[in-house]
N, C-alpha and C positions, 0 to 999 in steps of 0.2 A: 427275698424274691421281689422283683420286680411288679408295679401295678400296670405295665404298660404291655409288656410282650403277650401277642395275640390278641390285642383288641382292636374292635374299628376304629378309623376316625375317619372324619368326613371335613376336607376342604371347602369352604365355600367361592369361588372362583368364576370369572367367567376370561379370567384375561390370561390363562396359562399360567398358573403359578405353580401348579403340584411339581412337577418335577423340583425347582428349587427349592421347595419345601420339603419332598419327602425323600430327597435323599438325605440329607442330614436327619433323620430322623429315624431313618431304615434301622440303623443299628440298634431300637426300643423294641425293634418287633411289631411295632404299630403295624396292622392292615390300612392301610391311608390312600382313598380314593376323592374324588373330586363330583359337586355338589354345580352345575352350571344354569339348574332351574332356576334360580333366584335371583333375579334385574341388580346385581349389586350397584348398579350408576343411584337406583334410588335412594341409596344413603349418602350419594355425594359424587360427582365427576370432577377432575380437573381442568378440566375447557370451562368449567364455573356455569352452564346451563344449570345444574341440581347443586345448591350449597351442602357443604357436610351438615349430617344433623344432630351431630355433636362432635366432642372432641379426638383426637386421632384413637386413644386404647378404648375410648368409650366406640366406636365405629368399629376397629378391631373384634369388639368384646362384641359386641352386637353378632356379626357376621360370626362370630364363632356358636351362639346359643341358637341361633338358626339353625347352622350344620349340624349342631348337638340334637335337634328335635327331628331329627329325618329316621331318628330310630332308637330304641330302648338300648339304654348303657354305651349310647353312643360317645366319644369324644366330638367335639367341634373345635375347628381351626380355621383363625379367619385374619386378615391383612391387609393393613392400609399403611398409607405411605404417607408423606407430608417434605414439605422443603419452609426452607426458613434462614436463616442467619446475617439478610442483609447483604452488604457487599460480596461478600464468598457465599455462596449459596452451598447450604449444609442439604444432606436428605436425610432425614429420619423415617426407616423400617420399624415395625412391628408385626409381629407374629403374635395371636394371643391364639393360645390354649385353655377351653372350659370342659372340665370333666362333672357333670353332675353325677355321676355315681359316688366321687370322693368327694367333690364340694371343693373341687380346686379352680383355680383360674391364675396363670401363669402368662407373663408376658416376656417376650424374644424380641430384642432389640439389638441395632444397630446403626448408627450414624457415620456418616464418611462425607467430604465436598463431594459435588457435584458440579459439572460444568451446566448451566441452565441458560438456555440462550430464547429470545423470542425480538421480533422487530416488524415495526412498518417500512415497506420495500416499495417502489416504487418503479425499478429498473431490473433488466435482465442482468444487466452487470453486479446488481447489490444482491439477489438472488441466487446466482451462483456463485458467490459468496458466500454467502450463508448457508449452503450447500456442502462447498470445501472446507467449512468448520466442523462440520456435522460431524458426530460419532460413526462409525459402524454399525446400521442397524437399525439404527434412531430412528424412530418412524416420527413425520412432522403431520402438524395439522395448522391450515390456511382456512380467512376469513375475508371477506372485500370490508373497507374499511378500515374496521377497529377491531379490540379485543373483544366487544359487545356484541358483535353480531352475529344475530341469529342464523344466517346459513355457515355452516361449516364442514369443513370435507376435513376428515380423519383418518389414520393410517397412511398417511400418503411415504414412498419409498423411492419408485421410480423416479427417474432425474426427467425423462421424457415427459413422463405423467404430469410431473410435478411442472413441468416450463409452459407446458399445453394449458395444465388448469390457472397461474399466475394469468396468464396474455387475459383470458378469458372474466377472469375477476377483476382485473385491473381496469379491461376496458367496461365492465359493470360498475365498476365504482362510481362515483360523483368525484370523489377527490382525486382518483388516480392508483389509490395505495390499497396494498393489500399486507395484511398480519398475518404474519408468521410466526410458529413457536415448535417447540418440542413438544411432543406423542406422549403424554409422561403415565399412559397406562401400560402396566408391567409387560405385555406380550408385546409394545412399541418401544421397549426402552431397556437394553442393554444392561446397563449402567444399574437402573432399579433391580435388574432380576437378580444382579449378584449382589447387592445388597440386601434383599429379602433372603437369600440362602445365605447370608453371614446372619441376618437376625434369626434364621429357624435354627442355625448351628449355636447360638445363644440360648433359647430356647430348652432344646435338649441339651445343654450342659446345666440348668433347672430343673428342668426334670429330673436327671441322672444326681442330682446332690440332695442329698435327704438329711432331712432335722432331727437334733441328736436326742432332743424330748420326745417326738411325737413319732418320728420315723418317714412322715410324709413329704413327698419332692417340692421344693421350691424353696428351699432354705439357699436363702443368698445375700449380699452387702445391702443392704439399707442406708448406713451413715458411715459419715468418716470423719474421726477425733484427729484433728490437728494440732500440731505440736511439736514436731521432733526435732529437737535443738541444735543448733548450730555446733560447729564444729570444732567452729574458734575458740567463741566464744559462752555455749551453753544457753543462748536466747533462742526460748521458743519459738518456731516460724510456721508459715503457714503452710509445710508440707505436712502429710498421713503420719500420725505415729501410729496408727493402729486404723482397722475396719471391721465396722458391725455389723456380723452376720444377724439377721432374724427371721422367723417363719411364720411366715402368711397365715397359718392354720394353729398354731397355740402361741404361749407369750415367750416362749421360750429364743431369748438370744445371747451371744456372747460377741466379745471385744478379741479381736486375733490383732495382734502387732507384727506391722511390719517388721522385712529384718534387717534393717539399716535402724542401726542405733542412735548416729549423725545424721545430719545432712551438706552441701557445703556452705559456705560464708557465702555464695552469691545468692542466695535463699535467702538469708540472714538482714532481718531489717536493721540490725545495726549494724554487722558489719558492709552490708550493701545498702544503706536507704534510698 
């Protein structure tokens, strides 16, 4: 029997996230409503006024034991985002799940690119530009300046809106220019909300996999033995021969092998070096 169907849980949110979270989730039975008392920018914004005050699952984790104290045997669920990778800009989703009645804490991940655009503009011509790049949706936020400064207008959509507040920042400026970037708070940004219901659909396929020692959800791959030899020639390479399930909640893991017994020669450091 299931530990999840019929119980509450509680979102922590203020940027619209419940829906992309609790429909992937629906199928547990969870009762799953949203938590929007709580100033989430104080653990962190991405306009960089509030730095994170720790790390992305630790800020997750956080936002979820909050939700979890809004009520006895409550679950908490809580979601932060991050981008990274340099030249191609990756997004990285997290969903974490903290149930103080079992003593679990489970994390829902998801990474995908992301198109992440921001610039100093100068001209109506470079603006609407920047404009016809834009996603669908995408809400932008503008600063006079630089990326530093401290007035900032947020959610901006309208094309009108948006041409009216440029003239007006530009001609506030001392240099002329005004910064521009992508809205990258989830109810501005497209792009994140479906990536946060790819990491809640991660998530519950966690939950729903239970440990064969203990019986408790969150039994899933931790490591992966490489090795699986070449095809040619029988040299070890450095693709999966096998991945290591283990559970969070007792010591109990095991080795599952992939089921390619080969791999090809162009894996193969000898035969491809």
């Amino acid at each position: 029997m299931s530990i999840w169907g019929g119980r509450s849980a509680v979102l922590l949110t203020r940027h619209g996230k419940l829906p992309a979270i609790a429909r992937p989730l629906e199928p547990l039975g969870l009762a799953l409503t949203c938590d929007s008392s709580f100033d989430t920018d104080r653990l962190g914004t991405f306009t960089r006024e509030t730095e994170r005050f720790a790390g992305q699952k630790e800020t997750a984790l956080e936002k979820a034991r909050i939700a979890a104290a809004q009520g006895e045997n409550r679950i908490g669920l809580g979601s932060e985002g991050a981008f990274g990778g340099g030249l191609f800009c990756i997004n990285l989703e997290v969903v974490c799940l903290f149930d103080p009645e079992h003593g679990l804490t489970l994390f829902g991940e998801h990474s995908a690119p992301f198109g992440l655009e921001q610039a100093s503009i100068r001209s109506v011509e470079d603006l609407q530009m920047f404009l016809d790049r834009c996603p669908a949706g995408q809400g932008l936020v503008m600063r006079p300046e630089h990326a530093g400064h401290p007035e900032i207008y947020k959610g901006l959509r309208d094309h009108q809106e948006i041409h009216t507040l440029f003239r007006a920042l530009r001609n506030a400026s001392p240099s002329g220019q005004v910064f521009i970037e992508y809205d990258l708070r989830a109810h501005e940004s497209p792009g994140r909300m479906a990536n946060i219901a790819l990491a809640a659909e991660n998530l519950r396929n966690k939950m729903e996999s239970l440990c064969p020692g203990c019986s408790l959800p969150g039994f899933w791959i931790t490591d992966i033995e490489r090795g699986l030899p070449c095809s040619a020639c029988d040299t070890p390479t450095d693709r999966p021969r096998s991945f290591v399930w283990s559970c969070h909640a007792c010591d109990h893991s095991e080795s599952r092998p992939v089921e390619a017994v080969t791999t090809e020669p162009d894996f193969c450091p000898t035969c491809n070096p």
